[in-house]
C-alpha positions as CSV (number, residue, x, y, z in Angstrom):
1,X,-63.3,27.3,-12.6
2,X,-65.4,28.8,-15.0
3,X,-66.9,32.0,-14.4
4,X,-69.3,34.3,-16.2
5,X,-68.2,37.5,-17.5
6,X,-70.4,41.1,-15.8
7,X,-69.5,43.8,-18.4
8,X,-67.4,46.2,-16.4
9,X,-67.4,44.2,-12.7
10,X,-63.5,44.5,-12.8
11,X,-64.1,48.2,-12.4
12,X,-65.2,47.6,-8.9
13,X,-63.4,44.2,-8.0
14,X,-62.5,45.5,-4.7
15,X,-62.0,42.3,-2.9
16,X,-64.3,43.0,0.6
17,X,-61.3,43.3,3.6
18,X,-58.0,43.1,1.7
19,X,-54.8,43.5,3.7
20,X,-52.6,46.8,2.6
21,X,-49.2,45.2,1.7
22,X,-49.2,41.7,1.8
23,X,-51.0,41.0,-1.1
24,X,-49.3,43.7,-3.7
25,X,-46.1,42.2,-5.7
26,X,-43.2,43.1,-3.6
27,X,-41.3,46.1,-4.2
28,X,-43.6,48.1,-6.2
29,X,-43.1,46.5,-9.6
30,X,-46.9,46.5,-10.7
31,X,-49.7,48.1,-10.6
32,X,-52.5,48.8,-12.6
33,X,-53.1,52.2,-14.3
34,X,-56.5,52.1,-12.0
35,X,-54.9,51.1,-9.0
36,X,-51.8,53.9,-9.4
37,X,-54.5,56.6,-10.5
38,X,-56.4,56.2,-7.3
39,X,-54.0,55.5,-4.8
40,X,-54.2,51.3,-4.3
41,X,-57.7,52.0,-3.9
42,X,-59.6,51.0,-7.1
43,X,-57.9,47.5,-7.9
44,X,-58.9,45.7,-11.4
45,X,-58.8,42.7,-12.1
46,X,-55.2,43.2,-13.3
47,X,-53.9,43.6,-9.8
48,X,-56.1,40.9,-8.7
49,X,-55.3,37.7,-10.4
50,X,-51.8,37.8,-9.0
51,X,-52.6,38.5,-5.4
52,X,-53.2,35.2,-3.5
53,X,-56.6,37.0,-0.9
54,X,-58.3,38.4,-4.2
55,X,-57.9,35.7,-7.0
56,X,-61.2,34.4,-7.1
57,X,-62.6,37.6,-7.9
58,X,-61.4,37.9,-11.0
59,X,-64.2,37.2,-13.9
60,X,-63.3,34.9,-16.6
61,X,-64.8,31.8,-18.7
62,X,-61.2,29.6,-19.9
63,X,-58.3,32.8,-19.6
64,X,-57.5,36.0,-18.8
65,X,-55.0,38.2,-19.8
66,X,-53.0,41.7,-20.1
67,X,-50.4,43.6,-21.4
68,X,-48.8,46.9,-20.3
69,X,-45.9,49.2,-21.4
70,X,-44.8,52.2,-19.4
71,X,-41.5,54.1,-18.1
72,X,-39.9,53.0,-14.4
73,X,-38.9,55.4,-11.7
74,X,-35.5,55.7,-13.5
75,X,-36.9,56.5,-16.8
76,X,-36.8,53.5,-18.7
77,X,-39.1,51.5,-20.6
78,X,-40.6,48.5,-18.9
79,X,-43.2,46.2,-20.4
80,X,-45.9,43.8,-18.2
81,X,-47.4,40.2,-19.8
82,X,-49.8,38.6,-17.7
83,X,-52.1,35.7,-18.0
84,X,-54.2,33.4,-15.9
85,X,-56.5,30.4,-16.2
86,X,-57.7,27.5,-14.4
87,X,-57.4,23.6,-14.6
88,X,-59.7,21.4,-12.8
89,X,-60.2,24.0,-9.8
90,X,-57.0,25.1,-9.7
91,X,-56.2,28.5,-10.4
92,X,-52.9,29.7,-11.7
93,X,-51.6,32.8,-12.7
94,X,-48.2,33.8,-14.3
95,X,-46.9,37.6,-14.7
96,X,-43.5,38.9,-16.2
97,X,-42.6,42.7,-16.1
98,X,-38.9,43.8,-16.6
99,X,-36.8,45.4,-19.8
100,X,-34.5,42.2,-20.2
101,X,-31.4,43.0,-20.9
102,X,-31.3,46.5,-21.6
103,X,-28.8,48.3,-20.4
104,X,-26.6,45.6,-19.6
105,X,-22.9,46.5,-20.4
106,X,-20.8,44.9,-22.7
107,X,-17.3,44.3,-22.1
108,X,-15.5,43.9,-25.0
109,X,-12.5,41.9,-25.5
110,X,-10.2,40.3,-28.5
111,X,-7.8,36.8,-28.3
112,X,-4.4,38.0,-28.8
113,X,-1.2,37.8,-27.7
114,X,-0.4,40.7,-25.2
115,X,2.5,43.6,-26.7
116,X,4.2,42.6,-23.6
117,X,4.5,39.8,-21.6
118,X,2.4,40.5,-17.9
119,X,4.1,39.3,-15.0
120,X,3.0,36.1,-14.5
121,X,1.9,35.0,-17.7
122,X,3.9,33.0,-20.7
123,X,5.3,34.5,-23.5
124,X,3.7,33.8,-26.9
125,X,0.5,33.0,-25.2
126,X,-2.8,33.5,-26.3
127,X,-4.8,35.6,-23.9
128,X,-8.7,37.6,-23.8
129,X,-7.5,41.3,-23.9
130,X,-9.4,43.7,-22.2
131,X,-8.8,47.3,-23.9
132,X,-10.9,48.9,-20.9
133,X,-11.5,47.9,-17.4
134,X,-14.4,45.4,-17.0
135,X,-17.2,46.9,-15.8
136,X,-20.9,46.4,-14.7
137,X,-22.7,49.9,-16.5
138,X,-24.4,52.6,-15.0
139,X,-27.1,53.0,-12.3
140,X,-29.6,51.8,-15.2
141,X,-29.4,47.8,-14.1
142,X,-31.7,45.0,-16.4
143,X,-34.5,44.6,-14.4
144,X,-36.4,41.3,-14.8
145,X,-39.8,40.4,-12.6
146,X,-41.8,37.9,-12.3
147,X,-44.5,35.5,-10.0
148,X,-46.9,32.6,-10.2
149,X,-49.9,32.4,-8.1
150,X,-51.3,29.1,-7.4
151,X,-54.8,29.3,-6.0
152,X,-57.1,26.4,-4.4
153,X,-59.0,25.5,-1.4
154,X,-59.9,29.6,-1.3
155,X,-56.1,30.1,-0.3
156,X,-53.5,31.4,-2.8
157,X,-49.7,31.2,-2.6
158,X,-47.4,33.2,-4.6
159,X,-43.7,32.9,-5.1
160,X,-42.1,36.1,-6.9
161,X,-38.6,36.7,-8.0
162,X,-37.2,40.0,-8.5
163,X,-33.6,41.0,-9.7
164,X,-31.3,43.1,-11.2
165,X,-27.9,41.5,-10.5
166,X,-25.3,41.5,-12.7
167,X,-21.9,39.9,-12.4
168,X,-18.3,39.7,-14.5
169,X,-16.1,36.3,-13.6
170,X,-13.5,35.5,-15.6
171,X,-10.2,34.5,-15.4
172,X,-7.0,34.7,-17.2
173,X,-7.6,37.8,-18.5
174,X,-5.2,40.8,-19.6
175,X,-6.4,44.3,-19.2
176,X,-3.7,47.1,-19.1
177,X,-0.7,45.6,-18.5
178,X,-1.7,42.6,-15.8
179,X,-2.7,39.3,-16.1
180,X,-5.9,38.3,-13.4
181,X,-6.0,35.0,-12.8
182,X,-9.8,35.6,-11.6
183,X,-11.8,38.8,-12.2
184,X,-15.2,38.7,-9.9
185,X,-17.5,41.2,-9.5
186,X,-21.4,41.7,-8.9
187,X,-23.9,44.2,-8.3
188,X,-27.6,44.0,-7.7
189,X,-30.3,42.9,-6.1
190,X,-31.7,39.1,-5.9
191,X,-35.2,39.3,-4.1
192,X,-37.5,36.2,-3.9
193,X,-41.1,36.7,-1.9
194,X,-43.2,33.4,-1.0
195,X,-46.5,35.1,-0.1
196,X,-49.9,32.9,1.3
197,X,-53.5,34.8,1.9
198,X,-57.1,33.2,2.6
199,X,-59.3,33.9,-0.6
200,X,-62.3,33.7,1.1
201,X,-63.6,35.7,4.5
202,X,-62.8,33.4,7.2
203,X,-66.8,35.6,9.3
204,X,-69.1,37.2,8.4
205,X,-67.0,40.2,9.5
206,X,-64.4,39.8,6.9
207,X,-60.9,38.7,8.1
208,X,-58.4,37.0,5.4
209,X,-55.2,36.6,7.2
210,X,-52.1,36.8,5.1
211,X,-48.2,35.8,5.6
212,X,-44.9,37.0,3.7
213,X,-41.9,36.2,3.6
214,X,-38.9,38.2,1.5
215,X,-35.8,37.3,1.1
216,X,-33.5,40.1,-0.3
217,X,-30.0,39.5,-1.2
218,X,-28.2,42.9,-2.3
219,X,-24.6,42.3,-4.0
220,X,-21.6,44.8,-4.5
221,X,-18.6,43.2,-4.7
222,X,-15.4,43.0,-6.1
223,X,-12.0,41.0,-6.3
224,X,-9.3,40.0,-8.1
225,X,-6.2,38.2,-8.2
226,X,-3.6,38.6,-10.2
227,X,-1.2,35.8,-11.9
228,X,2.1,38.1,-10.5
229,X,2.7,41.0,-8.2
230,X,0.0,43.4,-8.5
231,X,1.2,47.3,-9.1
232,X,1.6,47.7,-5.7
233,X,4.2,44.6,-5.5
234,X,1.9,42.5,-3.2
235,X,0.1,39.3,-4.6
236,X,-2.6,36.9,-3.6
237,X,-6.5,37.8,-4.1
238,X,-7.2,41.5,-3.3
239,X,-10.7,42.9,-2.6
240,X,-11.5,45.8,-3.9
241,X,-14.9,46.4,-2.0
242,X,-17.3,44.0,-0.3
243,X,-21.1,45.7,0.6
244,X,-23.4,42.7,0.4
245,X,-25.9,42.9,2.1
246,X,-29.0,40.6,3.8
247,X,-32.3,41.6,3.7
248,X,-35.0,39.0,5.2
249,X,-38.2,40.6,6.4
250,X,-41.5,38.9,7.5
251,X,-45.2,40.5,7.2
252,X,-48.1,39.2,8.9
253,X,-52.1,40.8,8.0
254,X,-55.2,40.7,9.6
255,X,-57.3,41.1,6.2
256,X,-59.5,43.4,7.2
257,X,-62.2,43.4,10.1
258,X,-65.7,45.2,9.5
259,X,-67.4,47.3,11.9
260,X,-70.0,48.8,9.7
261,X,-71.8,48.1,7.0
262,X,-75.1,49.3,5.8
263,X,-77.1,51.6,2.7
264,X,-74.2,51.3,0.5
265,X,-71.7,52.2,2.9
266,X,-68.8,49.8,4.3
267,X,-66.2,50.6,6.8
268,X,-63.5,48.4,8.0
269,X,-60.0,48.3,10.4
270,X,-57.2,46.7,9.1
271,X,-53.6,45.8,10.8
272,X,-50.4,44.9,9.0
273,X,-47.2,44.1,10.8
274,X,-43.9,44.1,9.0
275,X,-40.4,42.7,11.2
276,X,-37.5,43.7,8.9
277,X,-33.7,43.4,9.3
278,X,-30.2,43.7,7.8
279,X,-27.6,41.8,8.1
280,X,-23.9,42.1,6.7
281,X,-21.4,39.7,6.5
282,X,-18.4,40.7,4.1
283,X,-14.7,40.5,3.6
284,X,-12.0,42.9,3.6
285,X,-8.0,42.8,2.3
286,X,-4.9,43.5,4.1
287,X,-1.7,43.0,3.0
288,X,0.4,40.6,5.4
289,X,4.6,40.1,3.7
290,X,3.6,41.3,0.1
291,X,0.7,38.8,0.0
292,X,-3.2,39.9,0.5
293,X,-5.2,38.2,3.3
294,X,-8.7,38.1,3.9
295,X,-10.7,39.1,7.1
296,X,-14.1,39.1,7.6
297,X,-16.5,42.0,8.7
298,X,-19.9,42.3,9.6
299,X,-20.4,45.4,7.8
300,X,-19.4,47.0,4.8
301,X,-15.3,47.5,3.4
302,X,-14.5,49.8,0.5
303,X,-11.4,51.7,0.1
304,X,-11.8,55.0,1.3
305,X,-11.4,57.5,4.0
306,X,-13.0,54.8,6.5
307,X,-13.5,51.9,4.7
308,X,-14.4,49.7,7.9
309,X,-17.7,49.9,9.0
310,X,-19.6,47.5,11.6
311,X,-23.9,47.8,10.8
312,X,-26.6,46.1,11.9
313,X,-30.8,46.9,11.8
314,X,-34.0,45.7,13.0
315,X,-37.1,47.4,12.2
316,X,-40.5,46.7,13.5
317,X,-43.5,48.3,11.2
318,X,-47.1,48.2,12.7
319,X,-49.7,49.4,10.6
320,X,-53.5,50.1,11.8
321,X,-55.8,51.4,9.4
322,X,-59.0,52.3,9.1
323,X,-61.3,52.3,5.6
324,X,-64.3,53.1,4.3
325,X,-66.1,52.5,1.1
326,X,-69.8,53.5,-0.7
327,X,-71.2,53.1,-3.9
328,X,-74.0,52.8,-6.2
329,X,-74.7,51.8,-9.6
330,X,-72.3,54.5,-11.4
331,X,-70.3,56.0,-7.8
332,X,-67.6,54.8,-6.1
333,X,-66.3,56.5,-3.4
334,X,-63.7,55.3,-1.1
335,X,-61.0,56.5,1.6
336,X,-58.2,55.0,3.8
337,X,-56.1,56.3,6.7
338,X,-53.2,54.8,7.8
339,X,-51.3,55.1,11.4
340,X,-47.4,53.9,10.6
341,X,-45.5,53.2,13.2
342,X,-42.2,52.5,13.1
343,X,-39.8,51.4,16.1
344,X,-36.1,50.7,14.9
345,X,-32.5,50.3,16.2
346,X,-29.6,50.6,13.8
347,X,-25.8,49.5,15.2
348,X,-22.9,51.7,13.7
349,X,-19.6,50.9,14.5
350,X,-16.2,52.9,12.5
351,X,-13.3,50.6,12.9
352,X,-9.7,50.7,11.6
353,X,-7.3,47.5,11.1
354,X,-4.6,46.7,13.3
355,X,-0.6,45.8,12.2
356,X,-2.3,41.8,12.6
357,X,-4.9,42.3,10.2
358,X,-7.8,42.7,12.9
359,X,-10.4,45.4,12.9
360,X,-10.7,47.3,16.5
361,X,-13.1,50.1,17.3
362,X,-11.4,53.8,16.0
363,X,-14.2,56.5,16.0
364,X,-17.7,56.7,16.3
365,X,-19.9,54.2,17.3
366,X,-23.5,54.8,17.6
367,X,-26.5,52.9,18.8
368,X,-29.6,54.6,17.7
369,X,-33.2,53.9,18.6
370,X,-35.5,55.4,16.0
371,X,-39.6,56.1,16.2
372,X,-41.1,57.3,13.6
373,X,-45.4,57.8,13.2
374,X,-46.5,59.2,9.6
375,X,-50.4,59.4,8.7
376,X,-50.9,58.6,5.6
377,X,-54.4,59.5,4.1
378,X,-55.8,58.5,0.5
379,X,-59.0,59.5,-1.5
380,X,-60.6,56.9,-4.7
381,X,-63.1,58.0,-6.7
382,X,-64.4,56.3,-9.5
383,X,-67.7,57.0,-12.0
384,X,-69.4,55.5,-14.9
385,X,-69.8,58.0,-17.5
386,X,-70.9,55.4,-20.0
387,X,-72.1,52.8,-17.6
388,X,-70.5,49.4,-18.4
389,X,-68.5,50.8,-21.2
390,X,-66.4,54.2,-19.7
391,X,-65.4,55.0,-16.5
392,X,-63.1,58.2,-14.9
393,X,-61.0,57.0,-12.2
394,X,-59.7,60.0,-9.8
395,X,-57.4,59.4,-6.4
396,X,-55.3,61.8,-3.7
397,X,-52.8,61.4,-1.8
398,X,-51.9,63.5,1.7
399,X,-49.3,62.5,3.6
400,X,-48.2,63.8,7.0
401,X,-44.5,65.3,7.7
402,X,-43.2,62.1,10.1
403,X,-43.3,63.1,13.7
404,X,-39.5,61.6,14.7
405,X,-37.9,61.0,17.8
406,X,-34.5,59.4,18.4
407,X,-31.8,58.5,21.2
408,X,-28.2,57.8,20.1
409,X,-25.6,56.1,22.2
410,X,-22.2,57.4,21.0
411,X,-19.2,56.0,22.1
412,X,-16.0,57.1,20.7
413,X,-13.1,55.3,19.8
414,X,-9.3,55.5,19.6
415,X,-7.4,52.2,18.2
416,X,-10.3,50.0,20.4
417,X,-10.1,52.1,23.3
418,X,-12.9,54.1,24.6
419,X,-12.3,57.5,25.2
420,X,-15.8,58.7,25.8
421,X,-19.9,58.8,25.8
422,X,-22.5,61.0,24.9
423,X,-26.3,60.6,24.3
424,X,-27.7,62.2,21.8
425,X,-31.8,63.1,21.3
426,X,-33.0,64.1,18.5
427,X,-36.8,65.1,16.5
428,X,-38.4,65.7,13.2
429,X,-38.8,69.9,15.1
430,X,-35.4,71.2,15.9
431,X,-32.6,71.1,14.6
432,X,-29.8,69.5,16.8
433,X,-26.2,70.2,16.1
434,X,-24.4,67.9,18.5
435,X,-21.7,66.2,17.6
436,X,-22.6,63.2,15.4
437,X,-26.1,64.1,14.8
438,X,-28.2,63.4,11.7
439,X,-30.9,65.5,11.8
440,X,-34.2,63.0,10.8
441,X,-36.4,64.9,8.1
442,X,-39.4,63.1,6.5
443,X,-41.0,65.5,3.8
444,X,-44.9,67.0,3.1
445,X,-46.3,64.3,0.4
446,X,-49.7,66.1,-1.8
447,X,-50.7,64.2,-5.3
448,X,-53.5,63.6,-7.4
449,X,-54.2,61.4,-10.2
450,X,-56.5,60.9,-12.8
451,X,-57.0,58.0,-15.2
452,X,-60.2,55.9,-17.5
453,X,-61.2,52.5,-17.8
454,X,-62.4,51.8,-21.5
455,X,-64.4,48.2,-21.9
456,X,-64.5,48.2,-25.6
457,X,-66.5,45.0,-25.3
458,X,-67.1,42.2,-22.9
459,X,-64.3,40.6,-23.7
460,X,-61.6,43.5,-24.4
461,X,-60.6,46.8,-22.4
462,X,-58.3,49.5,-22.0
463,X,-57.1,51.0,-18.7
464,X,-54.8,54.4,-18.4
465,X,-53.3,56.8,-16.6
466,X,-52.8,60.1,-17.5
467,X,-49.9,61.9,-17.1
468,X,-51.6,64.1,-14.6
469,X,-49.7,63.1,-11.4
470,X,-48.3,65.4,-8.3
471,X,-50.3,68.2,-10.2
472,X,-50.9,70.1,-7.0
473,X,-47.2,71.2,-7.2
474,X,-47.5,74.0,-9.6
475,X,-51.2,74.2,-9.7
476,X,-52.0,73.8,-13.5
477,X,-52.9,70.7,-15.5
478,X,-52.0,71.0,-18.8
479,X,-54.2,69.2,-21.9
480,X,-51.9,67.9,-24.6
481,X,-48.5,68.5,-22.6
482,X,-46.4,66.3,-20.2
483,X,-48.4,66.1,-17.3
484,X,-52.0,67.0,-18.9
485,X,-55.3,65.2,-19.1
486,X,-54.4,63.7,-22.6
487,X,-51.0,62.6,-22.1
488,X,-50.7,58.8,-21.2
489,X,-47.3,57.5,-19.7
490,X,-49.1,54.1,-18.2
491,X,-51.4,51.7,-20.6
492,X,-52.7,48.6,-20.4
493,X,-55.1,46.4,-22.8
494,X,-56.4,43.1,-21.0
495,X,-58.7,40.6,-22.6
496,X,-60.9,37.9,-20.9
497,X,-62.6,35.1,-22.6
C-alpha cells in the first residue's frame, strides 16, 4: 500500500463522514495536539492511522511514525510511540502510550526469623518480614496503553487494551506480629476495546458504519487469611473489602450521512448509540463460631457505617449530530453540534446481615430513572500561514448546563421489612430537599484552544499545543507563562517516509 506523500495533506485529513466516538481510542488516552487544540475537529494523521474508518487516509510511501510526550489529567508524565506500515495490502498499525511503571509501590520486605513467634507459625523459621503493611500506592496508578489496527478490504479492526491494575499476592508472610497465610489484594482497571469501522463510504452520501465493544473490568479488593486466630480471635479468610466491578458497554455509528455539499461547503448528520451497564458481583465476611465465612453480594462490601450495598445500572446514550465543514486552499473552517441524550436507571439497595450470615433489606432502597439532554457545541479553525510548511490551529468549546429530570422509587427498610414508600422528582432547576434526594447538577463548560502544525519537510513535522486552554476563565492569555501562547505542555514529532 504505497502512497505518495502531499506536503501538508495531514493538516486536513479529515476523513469525509467519520463517526464521533467509535473510532477514537477508548477512554481518552490519545489525541493529537491538532485534534485536542480544536476540539476532535481537525484530526492528523496521528489520530488517523489507529482509527479503523480513517486509516487509509493516512499518506505514506513504506512507514509512518510518531512520538509524543505530555502530562495526564493527574499530572504525570506520559509518553506516546506510534508506527504504522503496510505488507502486501494489509495495513497495520501499532501504538503504545502509558508511564510504565511509575509510581508503582514497593513493598519492601527482608528473610528473617520473626522476634517472636506468630501464632501459627514455627519457631526458628525463616519467614518474608513485612516492616509496614503491604500496600498498593497512591491514586497515581502505572498506566500502560496500547492497540493494533489491522486494516484490509476498506474495513479496519482494532483491539486496544488499557490498564492500570495492580495487585499484591503473597503468602506466608509476617507483618506486625501475624503470620498470613495468603495476602491478596488488587486495584485498577483492566479495559480491552475490539472496535470494527468501514474505511471506505459505503454511497455516494457518506455512511461508514462502525461497531464497539468494551469490556471494563474495575478491581478493589482485598483479603487475607491468617495462619492462627486473627486479633480479633476469629480465623479462616477475612475480606477486608470487595468493590469489583463490571463494565461491558456496546456502541454502534452511522458514520456520517451528507445532506449538503457544494462551493466548498459540506454539511452532514451523524448518530452514535452507546448501551452501557454495570454489574457487581462481590464477596463479603461474617464471622460464623470464631471462623470467617464468605457470602456473596451483588454490590459493593467494605467495612464501614453501611458496608452492604446492592447496585445495578443501565444506561442508554443516543447521540444525533449535525456538522458542517468549508475550506479553501489556506481556510479551514468547521463546526459540530451535538444533541446527548441520556435515558438511565440505577438500582440502590442498603442492606445489613442477619445472625445466619444473609444480607436483608435495612434502609433505603432507591430505583431511579434518570434523563439527561446536554448540547454540546464545538468550533475548528485551522489556517496556513506558510502554506504547506506552517499552520495555526484554533478550536472552542460551549457546552450547555444538562437539562435533568429524575423519578426515584424509595422504599425503606427495617431488617427486610418494608416500612414505607415515597416517590421522589427531581431537575437540573430547583432544588429538592426530600428525603433521600440527590440534587443532579451538570456544570457550564466554555474553552478555547490554540495550537501549530510545523512540516519541517515532506517527510518530518511538528504538531503542538499551547498551553492556552480554558483561557476564557480569567480572560487573559499570558505569552511566556503557564497558560500563554508560547508555553507548550503537548508535543508531538511524526515522520513519514
Amino acid at each position: 500500500m504505497k502512497r505518495k506523500i502531499y506536503g501538508l495533506v495531514f493538516l486536513f485529513s479529515i476523513t469525509a463522514v467519520a463517526g464521533l466516538r467509535a473510532q477514537e481510542l477508548p477512554g481518552n488516552i490519545w489525541s493529537s495536539p491538532q485534534s485536542a487544540a480544536t476540539e476532535g475537529r481537525l484530526r492528523s494523521d496521528a489520530d488517523n492511522f489507529i482509527r479503523p474508518d480513517s486509516y487509509t487516509g493516512v499518506n505514506f510511501n513504506n512507514w509512518f511514525g510518531f512520538a509524543s510526550f505530555l502530562m495526564n489529567d493527574n499530572s504525570q508524565p506520559v509518553a506516546t510511540l506510534a508506527f504504522a506500515s503496510s505488507i502486501k495490502n494489509v495495513y497495520i498499525g501499532a501504538f503504545y502510550t502509558g508511564n510504565m511503571w511509575t509510581n508503582r509501590p514497593v513493598n519492601n520486605y527482608f528473610e528473617g526469623i520473626p522476634a517472636v513467634t506468630p501464632a501459627g507459625g514455627t519457631a526458628g523459621r525463616i519467614y518474608d518480614i513485612y516492616n509496614t503493611t503491604p500496600n498498593l500506592g497512591g491514586t497515581g496508578n502505572p498506566v500502560n496503553n496500547a492497540a493494533v489496527l489491522i486494516g484490509a478490504a476498506n474495513m479496519g479492526f482494532r483491539l486496544t487494551y488499557r490498564t492500570n491494575y495492580q495487585s499484591f499476592n503473597e503468602s506466608n508472610i509476617v507483618t506486625g506480629s501475624q503470620l498470613y497465610e495468603s495476602y491478596q489484594m488488587g486495584r485498577g482497571y483492566i479495559a480491552p476495546q475490539i472496535a470494527w469501522a468501514m474505511a471506505k463510504d459505503l454511497s455516494k452520501y457518506g455512511i461508514r458504519p462502525y461497531a464497539t465493544v468494551d469490556l471494563v473490568f474495575d478491581r478493589d479488593y482485598q483479603k487475607t487469611q491468617t495462619a492462627g486466630p486473627d486479633s480479633e480471635g476469629n480465623s479462616g479468610e477475612k475480606i477486608d473489602h470487595s468493590e469489583n466491578l463490571f463494565a461491558p458497554a456496546l456502541g454502534l455509528g452511522l458514520g456520517g450521512f451528507t445532506f449538503y455539499n457544494n462551493k466548498g461547503f459540506r454539511g452532514y448528520f451523524d448518530f452514535d448509540y452507546e448501551l452501557a451497564l454495570k454489574i457487581y458481583n462481590n464477596e463479603y465476611s461474617y464471622v460464623d463460631n470464631g471462623v470467617y465465612k464468605t457470602g456473596a453480594i451483588k454490590g459493593t462490601y467494605r467495612l464501614s457505617s453501611n458496608p452492604y450495598n446492592e447496585y445495578s445500572y443501565i444506561s442508554n446514550l443516543f447521540i444525533p449530530s449535525v456538522v458542517g465543514a468549508w475550506g479553501n486552499d489556506r481556510l479551514a473552517l468547521r463546526v459540530k453540534l451535538n444533541l446527548p441524550l441520556t435515558f438511565s436507571v440505577e438500582e440502590q439497595n442498603t442492606m445489613d446481615l442477619t445472625s445466619t450470615g444473609a444480607l436483608v433489606y435495612h434502609g433505603d432502597s432507591k430505583s431511579t430513572s434518570t434523563f439527561i439532554f446536554r448540547p454540546d457545541l464545538r468550533f475548528a479553525l485551522q489556517y496556513q500561514i506558510i502554506p504547506s510548511r506552517l499552520s495555526l490551529n484554533a478550536g472552542a468549546r460551549i457546552q450547555a448546563p444538562g437539562i435533568a429530570l429524575a423519578t426515584i422509587d424509595q422504599k425503606n427498610f427495617v431488617r427486610g421489612v418494608e416500612t414505607g414508600s415515597q416517590k421522589i422528582y427531581e431537575n437540573s432547576f430547583s432544588r429538592n430537599t426530600s428525603p433521600g434526594a440527590s440534587n443532579i447538577n451538570t456544570g457550564f463548560v466554555s474553552r478555547f484552544s490554540i495550537g501549530i502544525v510545523w512540516a519541517i519537510t515532506d517527510n518530518v513535522f511538528v504538531d503542538a499545543a499551547t498551553g492556552v486552554n480554558g483561557a476564557f476563565g480569567d480572560n487573559a492569555i499570558d505569552i511566556f507563562a503557564p497558560g500563554g501562547l508560547f508555553s507548550f505542555g503537548n508535543i508531538l514529532v511524526g515522520l513519514k517516509f
